[in-house]
C-alpha positions in Angstrom: 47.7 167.2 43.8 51.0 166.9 44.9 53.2 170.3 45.7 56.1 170.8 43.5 59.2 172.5 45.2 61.5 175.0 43.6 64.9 173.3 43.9 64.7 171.0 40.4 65.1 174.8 38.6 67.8 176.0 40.3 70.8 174.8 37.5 69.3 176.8 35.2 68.4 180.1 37.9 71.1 182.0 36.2 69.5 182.2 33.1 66.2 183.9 34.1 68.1 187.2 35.1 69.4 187.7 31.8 66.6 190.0 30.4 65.4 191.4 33.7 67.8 194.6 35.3 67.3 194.3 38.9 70.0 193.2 40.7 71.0 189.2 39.8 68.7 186.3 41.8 69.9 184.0 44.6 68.2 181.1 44.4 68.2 178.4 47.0 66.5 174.6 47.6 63.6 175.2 49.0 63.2 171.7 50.3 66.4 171.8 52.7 64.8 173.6 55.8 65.4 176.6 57.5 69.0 177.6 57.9 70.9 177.0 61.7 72.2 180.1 61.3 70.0 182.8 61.7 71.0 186.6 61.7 74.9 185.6 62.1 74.6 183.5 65.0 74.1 179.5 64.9 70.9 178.8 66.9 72.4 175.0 67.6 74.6 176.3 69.9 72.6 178.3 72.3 68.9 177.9 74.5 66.6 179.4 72.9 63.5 181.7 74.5 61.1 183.6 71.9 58.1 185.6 71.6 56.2 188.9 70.0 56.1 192.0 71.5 52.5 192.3 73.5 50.8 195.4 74.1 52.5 197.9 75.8 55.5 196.0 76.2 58.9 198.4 76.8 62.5 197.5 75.8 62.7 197.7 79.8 60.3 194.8 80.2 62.5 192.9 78.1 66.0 193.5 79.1 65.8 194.3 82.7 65.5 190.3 83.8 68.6 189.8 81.5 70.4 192.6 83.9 70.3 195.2 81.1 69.7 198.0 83.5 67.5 201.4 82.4 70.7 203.2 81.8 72.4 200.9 79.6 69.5 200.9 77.6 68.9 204.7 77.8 72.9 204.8 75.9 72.1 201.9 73.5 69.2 203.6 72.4 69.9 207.0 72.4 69.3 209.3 69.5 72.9 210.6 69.0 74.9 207.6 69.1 72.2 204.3 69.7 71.5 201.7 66.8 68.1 201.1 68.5 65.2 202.9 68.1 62.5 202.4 70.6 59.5 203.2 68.3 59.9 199.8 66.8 58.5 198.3 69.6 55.1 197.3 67.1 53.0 195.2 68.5 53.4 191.5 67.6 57.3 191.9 66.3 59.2 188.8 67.0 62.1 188.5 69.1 64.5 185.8 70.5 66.6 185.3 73.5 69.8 183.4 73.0 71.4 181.7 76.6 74.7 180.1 76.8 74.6 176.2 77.8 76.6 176.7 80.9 75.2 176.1 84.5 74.6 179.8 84.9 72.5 179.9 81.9 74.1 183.0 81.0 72.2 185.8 78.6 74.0 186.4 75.4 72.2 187.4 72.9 69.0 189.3 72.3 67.2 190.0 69.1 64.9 192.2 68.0 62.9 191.8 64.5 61.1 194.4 64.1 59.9 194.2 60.6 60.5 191.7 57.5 64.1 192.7 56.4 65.8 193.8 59.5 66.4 193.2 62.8 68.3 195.0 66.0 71.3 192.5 67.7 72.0 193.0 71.0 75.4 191.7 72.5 74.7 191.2 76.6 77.5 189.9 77.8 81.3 191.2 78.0 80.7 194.3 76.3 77.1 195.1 75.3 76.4 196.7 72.4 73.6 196.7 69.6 73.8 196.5 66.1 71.6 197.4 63.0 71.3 194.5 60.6 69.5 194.2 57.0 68.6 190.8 56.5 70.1 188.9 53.5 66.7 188.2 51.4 66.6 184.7 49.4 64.7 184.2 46.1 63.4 180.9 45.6 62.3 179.7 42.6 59.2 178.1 42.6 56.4 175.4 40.6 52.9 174.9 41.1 50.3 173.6 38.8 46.7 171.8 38.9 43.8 171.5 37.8 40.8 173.8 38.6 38.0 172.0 40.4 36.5 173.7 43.3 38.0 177.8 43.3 41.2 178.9 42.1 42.2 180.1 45.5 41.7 176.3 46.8 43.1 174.8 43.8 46.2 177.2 44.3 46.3 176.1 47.6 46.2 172.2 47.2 49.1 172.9 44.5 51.2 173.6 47.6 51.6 177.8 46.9 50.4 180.7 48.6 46.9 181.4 47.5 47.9 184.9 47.0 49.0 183.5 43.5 45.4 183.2 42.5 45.1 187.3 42.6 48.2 187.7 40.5 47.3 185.1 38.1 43.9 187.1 37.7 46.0 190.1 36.9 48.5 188.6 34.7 45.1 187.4 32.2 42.8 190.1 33.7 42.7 190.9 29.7 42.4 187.8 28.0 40.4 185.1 30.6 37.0 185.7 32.3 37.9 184.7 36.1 34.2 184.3 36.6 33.9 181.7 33.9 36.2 179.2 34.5 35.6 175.9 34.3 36.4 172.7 35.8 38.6 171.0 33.9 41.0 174.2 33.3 44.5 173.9 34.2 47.9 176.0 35.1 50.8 174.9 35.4 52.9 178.0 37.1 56.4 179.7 37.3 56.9 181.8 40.6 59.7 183.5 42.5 59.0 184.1 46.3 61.6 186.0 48.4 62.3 184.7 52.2 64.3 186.0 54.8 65.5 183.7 57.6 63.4 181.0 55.9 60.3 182.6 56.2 58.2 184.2 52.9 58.1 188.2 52.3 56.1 189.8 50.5 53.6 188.9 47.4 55.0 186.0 45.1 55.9 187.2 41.0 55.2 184.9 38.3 57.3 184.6 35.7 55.5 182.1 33.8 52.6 180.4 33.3 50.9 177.9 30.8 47.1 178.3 31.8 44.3 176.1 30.0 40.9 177.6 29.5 38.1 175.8 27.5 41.3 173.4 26.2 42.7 176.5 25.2 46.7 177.2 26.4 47.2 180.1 26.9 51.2 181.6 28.0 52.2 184.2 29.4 55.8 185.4 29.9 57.2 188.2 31.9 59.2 190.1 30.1 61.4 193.8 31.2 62.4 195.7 28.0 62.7 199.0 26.3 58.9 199.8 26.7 59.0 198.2 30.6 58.4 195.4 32.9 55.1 193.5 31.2 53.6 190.1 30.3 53.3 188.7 27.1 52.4 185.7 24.8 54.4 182.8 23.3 54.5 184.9 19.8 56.0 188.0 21.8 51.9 189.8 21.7 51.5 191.9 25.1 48.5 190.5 27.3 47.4 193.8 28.3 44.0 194.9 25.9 42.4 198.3 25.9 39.9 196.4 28.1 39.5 194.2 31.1 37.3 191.1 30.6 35.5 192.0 34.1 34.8 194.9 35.9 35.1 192.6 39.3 37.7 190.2 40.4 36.7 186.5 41.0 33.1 187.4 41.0 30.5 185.2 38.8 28.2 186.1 35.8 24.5 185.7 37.2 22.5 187.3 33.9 24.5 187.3 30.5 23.7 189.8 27.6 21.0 188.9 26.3 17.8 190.5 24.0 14.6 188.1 25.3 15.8 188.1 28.8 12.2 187.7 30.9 12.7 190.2 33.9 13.0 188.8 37.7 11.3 192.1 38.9 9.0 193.6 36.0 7.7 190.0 34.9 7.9 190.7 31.5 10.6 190.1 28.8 12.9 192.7 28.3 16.3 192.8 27.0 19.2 193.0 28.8 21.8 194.5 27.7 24.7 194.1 29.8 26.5 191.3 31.7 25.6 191.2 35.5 28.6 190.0 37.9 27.2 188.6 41.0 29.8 190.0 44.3 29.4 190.7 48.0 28.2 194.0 49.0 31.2 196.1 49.3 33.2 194.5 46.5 35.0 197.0 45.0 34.4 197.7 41.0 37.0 198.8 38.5 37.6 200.7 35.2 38.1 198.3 32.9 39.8 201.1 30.7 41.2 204.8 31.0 38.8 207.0 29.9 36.7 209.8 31.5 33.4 209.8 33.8 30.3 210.8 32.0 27.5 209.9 34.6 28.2 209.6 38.3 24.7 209.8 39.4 21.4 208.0 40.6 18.1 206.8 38.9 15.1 205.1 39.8 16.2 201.7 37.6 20.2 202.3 37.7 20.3 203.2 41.1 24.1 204.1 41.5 25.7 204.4 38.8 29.0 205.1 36.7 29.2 205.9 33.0 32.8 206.2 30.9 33.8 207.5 28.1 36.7 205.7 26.5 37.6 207.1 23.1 35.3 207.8 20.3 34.1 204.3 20.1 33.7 202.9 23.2 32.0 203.8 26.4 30.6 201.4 29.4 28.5 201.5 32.3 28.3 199.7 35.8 24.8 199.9 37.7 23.3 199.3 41.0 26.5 200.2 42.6 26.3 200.7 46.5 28.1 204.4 46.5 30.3 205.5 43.9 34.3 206.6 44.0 34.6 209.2 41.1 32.6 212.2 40.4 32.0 213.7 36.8 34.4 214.4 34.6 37.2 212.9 36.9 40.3 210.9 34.7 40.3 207.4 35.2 42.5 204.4 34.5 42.4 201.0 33.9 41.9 198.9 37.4 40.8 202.2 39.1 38.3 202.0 41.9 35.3 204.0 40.4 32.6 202.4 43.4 31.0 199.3 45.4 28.8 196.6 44.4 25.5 197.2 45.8 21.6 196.8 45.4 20.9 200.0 44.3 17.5 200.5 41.6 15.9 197.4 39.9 18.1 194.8 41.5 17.5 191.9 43.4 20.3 190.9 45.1 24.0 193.1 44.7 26.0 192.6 41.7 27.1 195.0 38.8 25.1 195.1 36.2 28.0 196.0 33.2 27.3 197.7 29.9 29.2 198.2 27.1 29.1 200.8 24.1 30.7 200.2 20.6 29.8 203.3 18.3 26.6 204.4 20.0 25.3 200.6 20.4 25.0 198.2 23.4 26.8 195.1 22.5 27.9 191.8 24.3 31.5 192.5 25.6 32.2 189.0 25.9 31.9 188.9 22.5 34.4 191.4 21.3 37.2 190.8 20.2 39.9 193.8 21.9 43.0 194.7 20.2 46.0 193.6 22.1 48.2 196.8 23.2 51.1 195.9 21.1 54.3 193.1 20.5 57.6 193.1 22.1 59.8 195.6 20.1 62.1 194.5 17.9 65.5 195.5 19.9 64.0 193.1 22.6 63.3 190.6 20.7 65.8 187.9 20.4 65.9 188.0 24.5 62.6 187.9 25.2 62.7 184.3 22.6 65.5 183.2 25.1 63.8 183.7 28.0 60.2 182.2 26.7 62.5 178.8 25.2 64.2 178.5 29.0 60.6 179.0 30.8 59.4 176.4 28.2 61.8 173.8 28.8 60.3 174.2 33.1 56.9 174.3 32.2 57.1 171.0 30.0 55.7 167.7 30.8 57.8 166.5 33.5 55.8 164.1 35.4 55.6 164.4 39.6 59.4 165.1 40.5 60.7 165.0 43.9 62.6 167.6 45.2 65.7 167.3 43.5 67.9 169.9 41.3 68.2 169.1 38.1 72.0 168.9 36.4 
């Protein structure tokens, strides 16, 4: 698969901040290379030393060789009137030593990064000072698509985009796509803005689109920031989000399905099974797949660990054989909450959530429900949220395997 670069988008960046309200987007070619000039200064023109801060390192230690003496540095970092604060000497900060190219090889510059969006200048020749600086941050606009064949995280990967994408794509459809059950042969074809600063990426990437095939099935999804907040929704305006997650664990896999004449691994004997069993590593944590309120946080001889809800009048679900649990009786929960660990606990022979699910007093396949969505964009938003879906659209077309080039 072939890695698809941001810049063919970029003509049309202006359009995508239209229905958002943060501030507008810069958005840059991402296939140019890292800038020359780097916190004000043109690199080109200067030797350049680097490194991260090691353990135990002082300012001292690095300054002193570059004839910054201890009092210098005692007024340039002084509470009352210094720009510097020694405390953000972290361990494994980056920082870069910039010499003049004269014979003397003369000190000029020294700079201090000490987390993603700023950095402390010093000025070591003629007068020396320090300065403060927040880092300009870039937004690129970004493309990936594939098709799934081994994981999504590899598949992600291959696409050429961080594989952090694979966790927020698994949130944007946590509602309406099994993560466990995909299969090969699904595809997605992706929309993503990425901020960097000094050419390097920050932070989690946010998708704005997506076009994600499941079982031949497309299935969009738009981000969308209106009247009733920032959420995603489908081409027809209908919000993704359900009163219930499809799975109670991310990018685990179904091991035992629902199912009435199940013969038993341990008990050797049919016996119905009644819930959905996700297969995890110990540890994994397990989540509410709706708000509601803890009936059970308890242990027996067959559940071992487990958590009961109660939703609303109608629903209710269960997760067993967790290793410990995170919420006591009648403790609130929400959706995505933490409520315990995947374990071994009871009749289980290996760990994995066994998952239950009550509509109206009765154990039924949740797989096989079919959950209200939460609600369509309002009508106020409407015509924008159209806008914005047609420009996405138009990106997330068939467009063959472009080069990095911006489109006109």
């Amino acid at each position: 698969m072939k890695a698809l670069c941001g810049a063919f988008v970029i003509a049309l960046a202006v359009g995508f901040t239209s229905c958002r309200t943060e501030e507008p987007t810069v958005y840059v070619d991402e296939c140019a290379g890292l800038p020359a000039v780097r916190f004000g200064l043109d690199f080109n023109e200067f030797e350049v030393d680097s490194g991260t801060v090691q353990p135990g390192t002082t300012l001292s230690e690095l300054l002193d060789p570059l004839g910054v003496g201890p009092g210098l540095i005692a007024e340039l970092t002084h509470p009352s009137g210094g720009n510097f604060d020694a405390r953000r000497m972290q361990e494994g900060s980056p920082w870069w030593i910039l010499y003049e190219r004269d014979p003397a090889r003369t000190p000029a510059w020294f700079i201090f990064q000490d987390n993603s969006r700023a950095a402390s200048i010093f000025r070591l020749c003629d007068s020396v000072w320090v300065r403060r600086e927040e880092l300009p941050v870039d937004t690129v606009l970004n493309r990936a698509r594939g098709i799934v064949d081994e994981n999504l995280y590899t598949d992600i990967e291959q696409a050429g985009a961080p594989s952090a994408l694979a966790v927020m794509l698994a949130n944007v459809y946590a509602y309406t796509i099994d993560f466990t059950r995909l299969q090969e042969g699904d595809s997605f074809d992706v929309l993503y803005e990425r901020e960097y600063v000094n050419g390097e990426p920050v932070g989690n990437p946010r998708i704005l689109a997506c076009h994600f095939t499941h079982k031949g099935k497309d299935r969009p999804a738009y981000i969308f920031d209106g009247s009733s907040g920032r959420g995603y929704y489908d081409g027809d305006g209908n919000s993704m989000k359900r009163a219930f997650l499809k799975s109670p664990v991310e990018f685990s896999r179904i091991s035992s399905r629902f199912n009435k004449k199940r013969f038993h691994p341990i008990l050797h004997r049919v016996k119905a099974h009644l819930g959905t069993d996700y297969s995890a590593p110990h540890g994994t944590p397990i989540l509410a797949v709706g708000d509601g309120v803890v009936t059970h946080s308890t242990y027996t001889s067959g559940n071992g660990n487990y958590v009961k809800i109660r939703h609303n009048g109608t629903y209710e679900t269960q997760y067993l054989h967790m290793s410990r649990q995170a919420v006591r009786k009648g403790e609130r929960v929400v959706q995505g909450q933490v409520i315990g660990y995947v374990g071994s606990t009871g009749l289980s022979t290996g760990p994995h959530v066994c998952f239950r699910f009550w509509k109206n007093g009765v154990q039924v396949d949740h797989l096989a429900e079919d959950i209200p969505s939460a609600g369509p964009i309002s009508a106020s938003d409407r015509a924008a949220f159209d806008a914005f879906r047609d420009r996405c659209q138009l990106l997330l077309g068939p467009t063959g395997e472009e080069d990095c080039a911006t489109s006109e």
